[in-house]
C-alpha positions as CSV (number, residue, x, y, z in Angstrom):
1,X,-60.0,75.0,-64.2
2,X,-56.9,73.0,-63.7
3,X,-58.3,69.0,-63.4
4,X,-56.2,66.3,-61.0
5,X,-53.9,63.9,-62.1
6,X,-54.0,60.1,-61.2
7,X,-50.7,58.5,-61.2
8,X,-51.1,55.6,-59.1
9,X,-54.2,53.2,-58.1
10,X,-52.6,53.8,-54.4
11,X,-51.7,57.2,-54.2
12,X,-54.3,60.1,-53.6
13,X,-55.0,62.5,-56.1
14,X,-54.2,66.3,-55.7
15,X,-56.4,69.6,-56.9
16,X,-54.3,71.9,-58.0
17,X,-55.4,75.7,-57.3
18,X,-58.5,76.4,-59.1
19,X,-62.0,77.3,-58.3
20,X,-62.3,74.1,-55.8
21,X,-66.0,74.7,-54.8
22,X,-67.4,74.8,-58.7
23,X,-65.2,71.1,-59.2
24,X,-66.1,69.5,-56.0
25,X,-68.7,67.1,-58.4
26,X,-65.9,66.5,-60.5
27,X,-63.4,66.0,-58.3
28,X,-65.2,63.6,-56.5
29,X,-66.2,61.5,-58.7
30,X,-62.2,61.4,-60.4
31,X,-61.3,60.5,-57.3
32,X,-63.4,57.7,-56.9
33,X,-62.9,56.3,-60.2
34,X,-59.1,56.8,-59.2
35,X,-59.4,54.8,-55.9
36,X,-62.1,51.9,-57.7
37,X,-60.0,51.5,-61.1
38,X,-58.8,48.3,-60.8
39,X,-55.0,47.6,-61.6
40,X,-55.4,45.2,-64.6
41,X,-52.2,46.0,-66.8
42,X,-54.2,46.4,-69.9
43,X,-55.7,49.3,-68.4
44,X,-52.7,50.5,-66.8
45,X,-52.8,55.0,-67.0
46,X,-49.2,56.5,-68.8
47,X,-47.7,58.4,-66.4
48,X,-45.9,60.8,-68.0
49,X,-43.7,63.9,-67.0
50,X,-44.4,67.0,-67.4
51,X,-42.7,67.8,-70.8
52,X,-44.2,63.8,-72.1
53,X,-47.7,63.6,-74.1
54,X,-46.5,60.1,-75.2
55,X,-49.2,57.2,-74.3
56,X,-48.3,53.5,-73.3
57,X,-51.0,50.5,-74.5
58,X,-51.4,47.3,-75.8
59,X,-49.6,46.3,-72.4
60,X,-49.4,42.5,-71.4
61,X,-48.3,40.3,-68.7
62,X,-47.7,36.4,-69.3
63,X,-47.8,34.4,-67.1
64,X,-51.1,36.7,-65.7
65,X,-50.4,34.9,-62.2
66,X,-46.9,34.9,-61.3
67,X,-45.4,32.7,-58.7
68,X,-42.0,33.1,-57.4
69,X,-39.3,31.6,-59.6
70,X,-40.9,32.9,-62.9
71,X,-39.7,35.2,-65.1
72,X,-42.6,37.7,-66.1
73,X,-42.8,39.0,-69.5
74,X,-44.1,42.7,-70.0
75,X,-45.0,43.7,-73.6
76,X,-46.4,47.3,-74.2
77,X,-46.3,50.0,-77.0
78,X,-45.8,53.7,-76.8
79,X,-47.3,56.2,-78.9
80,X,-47.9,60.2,-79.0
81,X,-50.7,62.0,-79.4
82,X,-50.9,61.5,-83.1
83,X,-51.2,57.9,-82.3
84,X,-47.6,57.4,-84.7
85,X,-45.5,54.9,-82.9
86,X,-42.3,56.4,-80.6
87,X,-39.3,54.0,-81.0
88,X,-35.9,53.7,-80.0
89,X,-36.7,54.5,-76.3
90,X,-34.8,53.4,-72.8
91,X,-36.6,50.8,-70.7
92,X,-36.2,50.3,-67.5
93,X,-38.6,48.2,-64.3
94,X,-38.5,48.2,-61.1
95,X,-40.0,45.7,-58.7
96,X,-40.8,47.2,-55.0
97,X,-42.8,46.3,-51.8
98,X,-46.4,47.2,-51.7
99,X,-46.3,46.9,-47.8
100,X,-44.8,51.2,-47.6
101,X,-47.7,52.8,-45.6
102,X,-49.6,55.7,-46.9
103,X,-48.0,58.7,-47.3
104,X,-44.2,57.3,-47.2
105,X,-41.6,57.5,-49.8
106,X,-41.5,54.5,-52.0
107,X,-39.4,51.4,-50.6
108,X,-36.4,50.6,-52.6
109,X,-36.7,48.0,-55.1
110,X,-35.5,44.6,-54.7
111,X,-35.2,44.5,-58.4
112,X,-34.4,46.8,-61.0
113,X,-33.9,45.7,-64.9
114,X,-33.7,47.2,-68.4
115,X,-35.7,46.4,-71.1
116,X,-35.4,46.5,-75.0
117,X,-37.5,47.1,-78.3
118,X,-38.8,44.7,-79.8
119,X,-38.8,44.2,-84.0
120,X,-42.1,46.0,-84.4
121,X,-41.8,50.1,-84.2
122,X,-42.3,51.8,-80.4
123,X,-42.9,48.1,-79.5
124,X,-40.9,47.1,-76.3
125,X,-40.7,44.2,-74.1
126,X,-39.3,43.8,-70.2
127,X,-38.3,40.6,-68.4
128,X,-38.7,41.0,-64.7
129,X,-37.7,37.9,-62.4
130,X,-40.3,37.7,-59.8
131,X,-38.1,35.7,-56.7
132,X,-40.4,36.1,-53.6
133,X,-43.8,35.8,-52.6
134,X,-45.9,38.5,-51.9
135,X,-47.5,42.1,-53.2
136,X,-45.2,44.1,-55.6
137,X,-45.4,47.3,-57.2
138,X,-44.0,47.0,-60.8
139,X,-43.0,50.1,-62.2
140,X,-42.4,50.9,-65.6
141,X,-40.4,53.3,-67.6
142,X,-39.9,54.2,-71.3
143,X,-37.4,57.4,-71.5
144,X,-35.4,59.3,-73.9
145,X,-33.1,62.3,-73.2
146,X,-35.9,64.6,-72.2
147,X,-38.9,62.8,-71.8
148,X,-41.0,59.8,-70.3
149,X,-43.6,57.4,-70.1
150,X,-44.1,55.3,-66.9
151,X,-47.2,53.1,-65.5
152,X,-47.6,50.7,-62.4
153,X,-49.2,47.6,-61.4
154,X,-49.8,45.3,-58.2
155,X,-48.6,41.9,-58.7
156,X,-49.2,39.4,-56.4
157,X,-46.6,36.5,-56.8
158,X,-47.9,33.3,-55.6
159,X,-45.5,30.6,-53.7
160,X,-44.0,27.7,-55.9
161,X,-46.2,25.3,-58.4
162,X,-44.7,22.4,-59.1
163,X,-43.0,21.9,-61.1
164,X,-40.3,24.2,-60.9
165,X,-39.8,26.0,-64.2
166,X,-37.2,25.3,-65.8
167,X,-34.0,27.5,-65.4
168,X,-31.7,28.2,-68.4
169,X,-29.7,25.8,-68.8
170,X,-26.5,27.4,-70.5
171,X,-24.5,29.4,-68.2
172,X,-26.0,29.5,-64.6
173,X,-24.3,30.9,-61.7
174,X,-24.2,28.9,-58.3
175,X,-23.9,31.2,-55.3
176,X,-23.1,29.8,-51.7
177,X,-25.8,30.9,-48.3
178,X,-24.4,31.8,-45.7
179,X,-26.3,28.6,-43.7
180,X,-24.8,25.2,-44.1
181,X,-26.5,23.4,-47.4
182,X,-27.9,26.5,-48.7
183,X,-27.1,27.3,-53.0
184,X,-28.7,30.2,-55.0
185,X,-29.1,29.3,-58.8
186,X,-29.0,32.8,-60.3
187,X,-29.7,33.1,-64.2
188,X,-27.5,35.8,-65.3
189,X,-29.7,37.3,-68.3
190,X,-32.9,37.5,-66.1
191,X,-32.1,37.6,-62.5
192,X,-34.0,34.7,-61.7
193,X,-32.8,33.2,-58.5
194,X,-34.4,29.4,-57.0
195,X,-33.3,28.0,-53.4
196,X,-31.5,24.8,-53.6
197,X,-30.1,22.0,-50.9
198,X,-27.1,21.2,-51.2
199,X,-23.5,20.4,-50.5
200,X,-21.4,21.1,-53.7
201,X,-22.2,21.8,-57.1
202,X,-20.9,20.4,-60.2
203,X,-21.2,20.1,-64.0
204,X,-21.1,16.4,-65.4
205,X,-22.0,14.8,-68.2
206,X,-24.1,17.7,-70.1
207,X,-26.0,18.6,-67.2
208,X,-25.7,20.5,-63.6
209,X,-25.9,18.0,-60.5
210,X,-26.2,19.6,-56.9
211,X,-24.6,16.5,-54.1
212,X,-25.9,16.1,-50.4
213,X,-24.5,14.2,-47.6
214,X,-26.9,13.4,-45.0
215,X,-25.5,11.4,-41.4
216,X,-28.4,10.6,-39.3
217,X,-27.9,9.5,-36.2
218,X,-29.3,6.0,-34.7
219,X,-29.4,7.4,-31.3
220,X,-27.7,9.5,-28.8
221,X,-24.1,9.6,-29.3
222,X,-22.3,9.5,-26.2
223,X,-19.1,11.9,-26.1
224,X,-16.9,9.2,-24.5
225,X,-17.7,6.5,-26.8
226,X,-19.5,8.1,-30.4
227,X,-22.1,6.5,-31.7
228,X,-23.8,5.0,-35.1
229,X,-24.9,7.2,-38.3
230,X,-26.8,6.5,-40.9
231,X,-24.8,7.8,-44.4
232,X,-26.6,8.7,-47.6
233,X,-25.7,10.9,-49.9
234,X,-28.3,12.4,-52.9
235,X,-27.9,13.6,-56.2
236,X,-30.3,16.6,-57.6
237,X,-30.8,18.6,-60.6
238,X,-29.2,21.3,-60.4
239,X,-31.1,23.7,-62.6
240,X,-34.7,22.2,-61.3
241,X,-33.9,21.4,-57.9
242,X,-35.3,17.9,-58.9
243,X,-34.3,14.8,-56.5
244,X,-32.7,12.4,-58.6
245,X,-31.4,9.7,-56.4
246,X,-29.8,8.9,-53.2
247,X,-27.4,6.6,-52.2
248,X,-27.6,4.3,-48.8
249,X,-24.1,3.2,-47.6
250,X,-25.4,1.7,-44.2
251,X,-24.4,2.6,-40.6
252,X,-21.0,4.2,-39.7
253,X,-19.5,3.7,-36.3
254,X,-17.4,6.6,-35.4
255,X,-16.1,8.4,-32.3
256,X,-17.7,12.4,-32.2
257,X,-15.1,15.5,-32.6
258,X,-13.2,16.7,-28.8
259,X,-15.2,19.2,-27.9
260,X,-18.1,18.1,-29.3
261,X,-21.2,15.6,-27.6
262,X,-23.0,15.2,-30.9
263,X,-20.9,16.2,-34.3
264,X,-19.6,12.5,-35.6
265,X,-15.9,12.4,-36.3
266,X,-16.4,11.5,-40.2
267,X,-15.2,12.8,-42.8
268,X,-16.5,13.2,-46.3
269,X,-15.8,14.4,-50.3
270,X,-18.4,13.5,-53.4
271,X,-17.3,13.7,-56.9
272,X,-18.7,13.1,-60.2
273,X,-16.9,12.2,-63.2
274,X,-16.5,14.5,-66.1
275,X,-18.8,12.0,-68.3
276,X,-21.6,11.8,-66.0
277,X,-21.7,7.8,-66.2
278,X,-20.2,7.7,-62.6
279,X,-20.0,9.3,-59.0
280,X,-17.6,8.6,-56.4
281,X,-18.3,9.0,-52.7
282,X,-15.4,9.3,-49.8
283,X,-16.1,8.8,-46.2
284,X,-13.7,8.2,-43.0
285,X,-14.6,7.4,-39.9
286,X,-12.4,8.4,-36.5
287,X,-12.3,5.2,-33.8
288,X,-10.2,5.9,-30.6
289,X,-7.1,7.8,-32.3
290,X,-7.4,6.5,-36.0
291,X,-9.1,6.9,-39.1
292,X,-10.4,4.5,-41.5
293,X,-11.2,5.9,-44.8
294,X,-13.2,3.8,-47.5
295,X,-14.5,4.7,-51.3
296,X,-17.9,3.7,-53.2
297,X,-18.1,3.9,-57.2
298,X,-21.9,4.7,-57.3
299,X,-24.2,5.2,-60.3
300,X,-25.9,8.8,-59.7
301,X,-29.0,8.4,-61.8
302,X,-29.9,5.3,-60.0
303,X,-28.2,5.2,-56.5
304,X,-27.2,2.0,-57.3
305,X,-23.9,1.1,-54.9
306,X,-21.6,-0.5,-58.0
307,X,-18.3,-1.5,-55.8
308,X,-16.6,-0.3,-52.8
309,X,-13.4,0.0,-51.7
310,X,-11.7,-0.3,-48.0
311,X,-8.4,2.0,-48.1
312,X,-5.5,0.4,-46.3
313,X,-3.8,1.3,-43.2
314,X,-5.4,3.4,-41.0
315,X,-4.8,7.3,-40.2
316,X,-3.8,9.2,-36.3
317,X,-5.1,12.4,-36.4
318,X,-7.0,14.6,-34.4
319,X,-8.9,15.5,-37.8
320,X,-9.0,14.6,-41.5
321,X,-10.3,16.4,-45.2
322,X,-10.3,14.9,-47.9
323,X,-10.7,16.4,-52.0
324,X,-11.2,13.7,-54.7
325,X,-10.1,14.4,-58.1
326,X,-11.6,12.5,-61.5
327,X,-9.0,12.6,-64.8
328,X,-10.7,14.0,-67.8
329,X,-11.2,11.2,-69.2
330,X,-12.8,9.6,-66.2
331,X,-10.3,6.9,-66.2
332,X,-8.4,7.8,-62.8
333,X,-9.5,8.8,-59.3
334,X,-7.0,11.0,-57.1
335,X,-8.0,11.2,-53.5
336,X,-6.0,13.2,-51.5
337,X,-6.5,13.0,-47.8
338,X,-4.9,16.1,-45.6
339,X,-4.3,15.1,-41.9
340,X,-5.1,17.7,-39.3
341,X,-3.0,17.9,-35.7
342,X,-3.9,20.5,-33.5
343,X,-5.8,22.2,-36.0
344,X,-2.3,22.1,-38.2
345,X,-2.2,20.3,-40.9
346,X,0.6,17.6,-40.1
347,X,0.6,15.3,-43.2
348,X,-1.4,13.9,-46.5
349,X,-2.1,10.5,-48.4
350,X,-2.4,10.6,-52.1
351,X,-4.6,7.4,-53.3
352,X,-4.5,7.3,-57.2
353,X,-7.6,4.5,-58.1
354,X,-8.7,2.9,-61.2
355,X,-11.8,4.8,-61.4
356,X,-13.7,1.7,-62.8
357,X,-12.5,-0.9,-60.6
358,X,-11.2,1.1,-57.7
359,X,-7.9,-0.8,-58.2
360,X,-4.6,0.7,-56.6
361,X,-2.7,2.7,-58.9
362,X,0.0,4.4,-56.8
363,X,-0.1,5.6,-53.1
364,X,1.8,8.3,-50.7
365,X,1.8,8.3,-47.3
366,X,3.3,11.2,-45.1
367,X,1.2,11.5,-42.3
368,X,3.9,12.3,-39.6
369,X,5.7,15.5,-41.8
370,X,4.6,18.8,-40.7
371,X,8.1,20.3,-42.7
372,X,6.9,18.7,-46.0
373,X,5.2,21.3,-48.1
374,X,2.5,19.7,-49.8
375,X,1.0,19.0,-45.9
376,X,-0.9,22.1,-46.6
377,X,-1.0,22.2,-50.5
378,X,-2.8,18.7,-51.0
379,X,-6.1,20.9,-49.9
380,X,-4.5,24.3,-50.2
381,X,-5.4,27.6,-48.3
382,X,-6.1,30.3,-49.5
383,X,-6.3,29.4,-53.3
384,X,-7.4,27.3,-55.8
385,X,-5.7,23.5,-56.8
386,X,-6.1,22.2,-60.2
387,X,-4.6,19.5,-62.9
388,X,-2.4,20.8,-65.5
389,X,-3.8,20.6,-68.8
390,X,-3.1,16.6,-70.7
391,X,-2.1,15.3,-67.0
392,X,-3.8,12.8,-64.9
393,X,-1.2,13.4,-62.0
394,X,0.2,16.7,-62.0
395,X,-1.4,19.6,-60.0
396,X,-0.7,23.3,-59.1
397,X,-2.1,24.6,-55.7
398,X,-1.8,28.2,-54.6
399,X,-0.8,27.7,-51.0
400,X,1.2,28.6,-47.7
401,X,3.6,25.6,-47.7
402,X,4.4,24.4,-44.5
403,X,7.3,25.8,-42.9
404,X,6.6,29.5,-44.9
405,X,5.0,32.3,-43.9
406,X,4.3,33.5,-47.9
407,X,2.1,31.9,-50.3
408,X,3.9,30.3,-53.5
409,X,2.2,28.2,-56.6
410,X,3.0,24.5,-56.1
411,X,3.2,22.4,-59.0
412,X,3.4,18.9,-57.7
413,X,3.2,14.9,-58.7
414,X,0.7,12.7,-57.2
415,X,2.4,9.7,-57.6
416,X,5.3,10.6,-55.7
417,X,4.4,13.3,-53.9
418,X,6.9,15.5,-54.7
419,X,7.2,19.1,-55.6
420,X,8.2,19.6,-59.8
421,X,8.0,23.7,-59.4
422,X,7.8,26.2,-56.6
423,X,7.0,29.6,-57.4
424,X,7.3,31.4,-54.8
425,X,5.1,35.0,-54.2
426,X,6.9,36.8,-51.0
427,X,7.7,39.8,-52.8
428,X,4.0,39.7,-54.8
429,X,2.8,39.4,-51.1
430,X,4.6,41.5,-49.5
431,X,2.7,43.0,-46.3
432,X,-0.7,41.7,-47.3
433,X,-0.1,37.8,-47.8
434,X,-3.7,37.0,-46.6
435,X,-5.0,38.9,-49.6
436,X,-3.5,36.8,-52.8
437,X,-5.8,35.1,-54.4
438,X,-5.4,33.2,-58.1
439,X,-7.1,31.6,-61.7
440,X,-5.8,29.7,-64.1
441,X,-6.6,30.7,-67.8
442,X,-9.7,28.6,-69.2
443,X,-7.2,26.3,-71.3
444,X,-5.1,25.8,-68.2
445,X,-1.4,27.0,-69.6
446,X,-1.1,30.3,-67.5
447,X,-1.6,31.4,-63.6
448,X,-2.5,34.8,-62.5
449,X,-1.6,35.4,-58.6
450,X,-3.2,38.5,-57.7
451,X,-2.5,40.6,-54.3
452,X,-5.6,42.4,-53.8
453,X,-4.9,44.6,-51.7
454,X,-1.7,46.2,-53.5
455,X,-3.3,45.3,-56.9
456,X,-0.5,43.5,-58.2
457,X,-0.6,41.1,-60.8
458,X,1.8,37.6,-61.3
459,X,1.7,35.9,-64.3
460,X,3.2,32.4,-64.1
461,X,3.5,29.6,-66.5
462,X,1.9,26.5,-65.8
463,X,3.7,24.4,-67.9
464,X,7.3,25.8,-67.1
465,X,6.5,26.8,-63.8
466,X,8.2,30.1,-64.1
467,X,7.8,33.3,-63.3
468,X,6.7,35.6,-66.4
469,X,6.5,38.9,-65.1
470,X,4.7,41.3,-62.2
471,X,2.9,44.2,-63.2
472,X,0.9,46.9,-60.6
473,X,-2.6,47.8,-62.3
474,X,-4.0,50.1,-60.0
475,X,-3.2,52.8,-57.0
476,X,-2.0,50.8,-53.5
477,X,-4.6,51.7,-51.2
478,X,-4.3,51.5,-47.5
479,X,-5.9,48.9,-45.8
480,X,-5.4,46.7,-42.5
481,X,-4.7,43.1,-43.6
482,X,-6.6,40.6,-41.2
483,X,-4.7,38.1,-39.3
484,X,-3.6,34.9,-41.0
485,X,-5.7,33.2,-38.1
486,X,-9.0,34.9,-38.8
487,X,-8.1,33.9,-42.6
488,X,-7.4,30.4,-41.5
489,X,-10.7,29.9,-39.5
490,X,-13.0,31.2,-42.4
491,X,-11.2,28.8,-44.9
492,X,-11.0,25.9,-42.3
493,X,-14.9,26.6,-42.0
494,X,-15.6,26.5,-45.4
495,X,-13.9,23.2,-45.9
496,X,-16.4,21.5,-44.0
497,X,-19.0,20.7,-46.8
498,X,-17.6,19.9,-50.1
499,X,-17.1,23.1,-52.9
500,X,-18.5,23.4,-56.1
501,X,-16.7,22.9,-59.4
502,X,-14.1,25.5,-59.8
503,X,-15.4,28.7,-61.2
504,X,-19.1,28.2,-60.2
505,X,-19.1,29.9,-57.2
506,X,-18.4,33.4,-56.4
507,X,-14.7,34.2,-55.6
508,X,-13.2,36.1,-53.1
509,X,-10.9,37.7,-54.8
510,X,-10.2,37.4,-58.8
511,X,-12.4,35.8,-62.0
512,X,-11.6,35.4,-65.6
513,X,-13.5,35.8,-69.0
514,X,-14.1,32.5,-71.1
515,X,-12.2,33.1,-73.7
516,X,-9.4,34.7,-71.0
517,X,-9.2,38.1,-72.4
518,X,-9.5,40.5,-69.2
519,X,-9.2,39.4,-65.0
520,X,-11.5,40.3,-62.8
521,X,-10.0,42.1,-59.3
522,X,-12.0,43.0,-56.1
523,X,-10.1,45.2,-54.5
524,X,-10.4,45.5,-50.9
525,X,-11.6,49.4,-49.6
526,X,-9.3,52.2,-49.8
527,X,-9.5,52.3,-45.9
528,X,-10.6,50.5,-42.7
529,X,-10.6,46.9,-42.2
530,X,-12.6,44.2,-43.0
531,X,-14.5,46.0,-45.0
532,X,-15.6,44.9,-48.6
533,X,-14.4,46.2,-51.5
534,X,-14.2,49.5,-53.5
535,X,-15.7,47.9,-56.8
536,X,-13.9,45.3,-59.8
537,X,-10.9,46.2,-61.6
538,X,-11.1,44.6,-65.4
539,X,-7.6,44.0,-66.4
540,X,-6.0,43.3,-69.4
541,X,-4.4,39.6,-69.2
542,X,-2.3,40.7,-72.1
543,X,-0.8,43.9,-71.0
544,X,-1.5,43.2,-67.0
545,X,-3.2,46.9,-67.0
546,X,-6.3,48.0,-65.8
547,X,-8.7,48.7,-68.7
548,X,-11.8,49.6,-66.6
549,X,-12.8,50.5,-62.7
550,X,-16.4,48.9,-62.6
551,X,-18.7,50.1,-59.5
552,X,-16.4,52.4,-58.1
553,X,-17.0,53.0,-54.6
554,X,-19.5,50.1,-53.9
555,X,-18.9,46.9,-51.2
556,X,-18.2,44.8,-53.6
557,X,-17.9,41.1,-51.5
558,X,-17.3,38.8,-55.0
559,X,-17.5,38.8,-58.4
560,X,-18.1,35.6,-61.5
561,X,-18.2,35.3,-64.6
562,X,-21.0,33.5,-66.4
563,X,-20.2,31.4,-69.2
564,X,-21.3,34.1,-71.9
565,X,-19.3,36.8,-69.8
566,X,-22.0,38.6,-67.7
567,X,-20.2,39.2,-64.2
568,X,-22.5,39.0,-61.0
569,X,-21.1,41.1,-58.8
570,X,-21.9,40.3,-55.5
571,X,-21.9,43.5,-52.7
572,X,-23.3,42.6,-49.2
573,X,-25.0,44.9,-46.7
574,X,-22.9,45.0,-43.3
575,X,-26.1,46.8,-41.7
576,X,-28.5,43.5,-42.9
577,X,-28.6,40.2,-43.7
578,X,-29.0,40.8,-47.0
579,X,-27.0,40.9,-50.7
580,X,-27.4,43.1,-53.2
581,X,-26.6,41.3,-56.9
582,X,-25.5,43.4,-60.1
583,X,-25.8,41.9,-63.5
584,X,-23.4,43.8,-65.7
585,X,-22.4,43.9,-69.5
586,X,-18.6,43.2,-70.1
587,X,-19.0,47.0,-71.5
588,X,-19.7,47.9,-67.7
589,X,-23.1,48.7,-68.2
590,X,-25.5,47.2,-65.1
591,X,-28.4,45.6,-66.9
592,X,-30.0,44.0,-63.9
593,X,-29.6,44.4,-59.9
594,X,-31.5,42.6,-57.4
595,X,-31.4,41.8,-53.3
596,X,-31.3,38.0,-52.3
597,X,-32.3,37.6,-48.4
598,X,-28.6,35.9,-47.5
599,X,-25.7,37.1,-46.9
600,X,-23.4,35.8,-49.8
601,X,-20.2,36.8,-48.0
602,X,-19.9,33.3,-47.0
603,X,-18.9,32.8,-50.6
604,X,-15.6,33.9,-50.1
605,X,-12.9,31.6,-50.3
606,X,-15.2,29.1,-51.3
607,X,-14.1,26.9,-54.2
């Protein structure tokens, strides 16, 4: 008589071929205990394959009642038959929807993760980040080469309880929503992701702040004559999600955007300075044809106003952004203010400020010179802008200056707003200029200007501003650039809430290790356009070669790397609005992959 087997609290159980009508008893009352067994872990059945006679026990699940945000620890133990402990085995989990109706294949998991062996023989443990509410299936596996172990269990993940538990506080990733004030803190080693609010993230003083700017309006604004907002800006915790403070600056008058009958013609920028001690808020205000711009030195742990600071002479624009800059040594402020004509940007004012008494160190003022190139390098598009390492007024910007069709590296002055290097990257660009993208090394001396698209590498020194060398790392694939326009709009949209610290959020294009050993390259797809890319290209910053081709042939949107080298790897779903997240070992091995409910594409060319 050949007996059932029970692999699942939800799934039926099947009679093999045998002499049914002498083990319809037996049967039934398997079955029943089948369907009845309640799914407590500790009493979880092995399911093994059919070559396995290895058991799983002493399983446990802390915290016993999950709610979303925690991290669930799984302990268990797998033995054979003779009860002697089976070690050095492959763990992986898997977290899935209980909703699939009966009968249909499993869903896909949201989350799948490895696990690993703990000191005691054929002990192992798994940590599985449980992100959303709801029922789960948690699936287990313990493996070698030719055999397995599995078992399942419900979970039902409970919403928030305050308060939110803690995240890890060393080397968190920030990922931008595609809504407006929307941040994922992901934890690389567990793939534990928490919602925040928020405009721009930043690392200060020892800890992680997340910065909102709130205008409420005191009524109706007219579109003829604008109206009054209330301006407050808040300080969080980044890693808790914790409120620590807001700041009240009063009412702002201002005139509302052409085209618009309700979006106030203000602009702001937040910074904090490296210490932590101090935060500096920006805002502008457009009346009739001008712009008025003032400054607050604030304490962000208090929301205590400390002084402020009216900016002379006033601005004619149709538009204005703004980027504010803090020395590292939190002595001097640099606001640079880019003005916007006819969606062109048509001039700049660089503002250096005692950063304790908001005193007048130097000022330029070009706001009439659309053939000056810093008009569009002050707040460059497409790349990144950065001071060079020991100066408080020297900066690099990979941009489009104005009156050139190619990108170049910019190395400029702030105090008298000329240009001390160009390099410029026509022949890296060659007939994909929308797709160069750039890092700086972690200690600031070197630049790599990537093209994308024709996986060419630039290596440029910072210090020199020269030209070191161009090296191709990988095949040229054939794809359809988009048009500098649609490249424009995306980046002119991204500029309207403030960025995160440089190297928090996901980049479009290229990352870099800490310690600046290997690049990071996603490369567009070998064909079509607009698609996402075919995987991330690991290059060696010393020899400019490709070392590895990680994911080959996935969408690959972004890619970061976490302070301890971990890369998330960030591939969105065109047919959803949903992102799938990889976890993956420098080594190329994916340790943990999960799907986040936004589409993270709005990531890129975020800085």
């Amino acid at each position: 008589m050949t007996w059932p087997t029970c692999t699942h609290p939800l799934e039926s159980c099947r009679l093999r071929p045998a002499r049914r009508l002498h083990a319809l008893s037996a049967l039934l009352a398997l079955a029943l205990l089948c369907v009845l067994t309640p799914p407590a872990l500790a009493d979880s059945i092995a399911t093994p394959s059919p070559t396995s006679d290895w058991r799983i026990g002493d399983v446990s699940l802390t915290p016993e009642a999950p709610a979303a945000g925690d991290v669930a620890t799984v302990r268990f133990s797998v033995r054979d038959t003779q009860g002697a402990p089976v070690p050095h085995l492959s763990v992986s989990a898997k977290l899935r929807t209980a909703d699939t109706a009966h009968g249909d294949a499993p869903a896909d998991p949201i989350l799948t993760t490895t696990g690993h062996e703990l000191p005691a023989p054929g002990s192992y443990e798994v940590l599985v980040a449980v992100n959303e509410t709801g029922s789960w299936w948690l699936d287990i596996v313990a493996s070698d080469a030719l055999r397995q172990a599995s078992f399942s269990r419900l979970l039902t993940v409970d919403p928030v309880k305050p308060p939110t538990t803690p995240a890890n506080d060393q080397d968190p990733v920030f990922l931008r929503g595609d809504a407006l004030g929307a941040y994922y803190r992901l934890d690389p080693r567990t793939g534990s992701v928490a919602r925040l609010s928020g405009e721009g993230v930043s690392q200060a003083g020892g800890a992680w702040w997340i910065t909102a700017v709130h205008l409420t309006p005191n009524a109706d604004p007219d579109p003829l004559y604008g109206g009054s907002w209330e301006l407050q800006v808040s300080f969080a915790d980044a890693l808790r999600g914790q409120r620590i403070s807001s700041v009240d600056l009063g009412a702002i008058r201002a005139g509302v955007y052409v085209g618009s009958s309700d979006q106030p013609a203000i602009a702001t920028a937040v910074a904090l300075a490296p210490d932590g001690a101090h935060a500096y808020v920006y805002w502008s205000r457009q009346l009739g044809a001008g712009w008025t711009s003032w400054v607050a030195l604030v304490d962000p742990r208090t929301g205590v106003v400390l002084r402020t600071r009216l900016l002379t002479g006033g601005i004619v624009a149709d538009g204005e952004f703004a980027r504010l800059a803090v020395s590292d040594d939190s002595r001097q402020l640099l606001i640079a203010e880019q003005v916007i004509q006819g969606a062109q940007a048509a001039g700049y004012r660089l503002t250096r400020l005692d950063a304790d008494t908001l005193e007048t160190l130097s000022q330029v003022r070009r706001t009439g010179a659309g053939d000056d190139p810093l008009a569009t390098c002050v707040i460059p598009y497409p790349g990144p802008v950065g001071a060079l390492p020991g100066s408080d007024t020297t900066f690099y910007s990979l941009c489009t200056p104005t009156g050139s069709s190619d990108p170049a590296l910019v190395i400029w002055d702030a105090v008298s707003g000329s240009v001390v290097h160009r390099v410029d990257l026509g022949a890296l660009a060659g007939g994909a200029a929308s797709f160069v993208d750039g890092v700086a090394t972690p200690d600031g001396r070197r630049f790599y200007a990537v093209n994308t698209v024709t996986r060419q590498v630039a290596e440029i020194d910072l210090g020199q501003g020269q030209l070191q060398r161009t090296v191709s790392f990988g095949p040229d694939p054939k794809v359809q650039s988009p048009s500098n326009w649609n490249r424009f709009f995306d980046w002119l949209l991204g500029m309207v809430a403030p960025p995160a610290a440089a190297g928090v959020l996901i980049e479009h294009g290229v990352a870099i290790a800490p310690d600046g050993s290997a690049l990071y390259v996603v490369s567009p797809a070998k064909t079509g356009s607009g698609g996402y890319g075919d995987g991330v290209w690991e290059v060696d910053s010393q020899t400019l070669q490709a070392t590895r081709h990680l994911l080959t042939g996935q969408p690959v949107a972004g890619v970061v790397v976490a302070p301890h080298g971990r890369l998330a790897v960030i591939a969105s779903d065109q047919e959803s609005d949903d992102s799938q997240i990889s976890l993956v070992q420098p080594d190329g091995q994916v340790v943990i992959s999960l799907t986040l409910p936004d589409d993270l594409s709005a990531t890129i060319g975020a800085r």
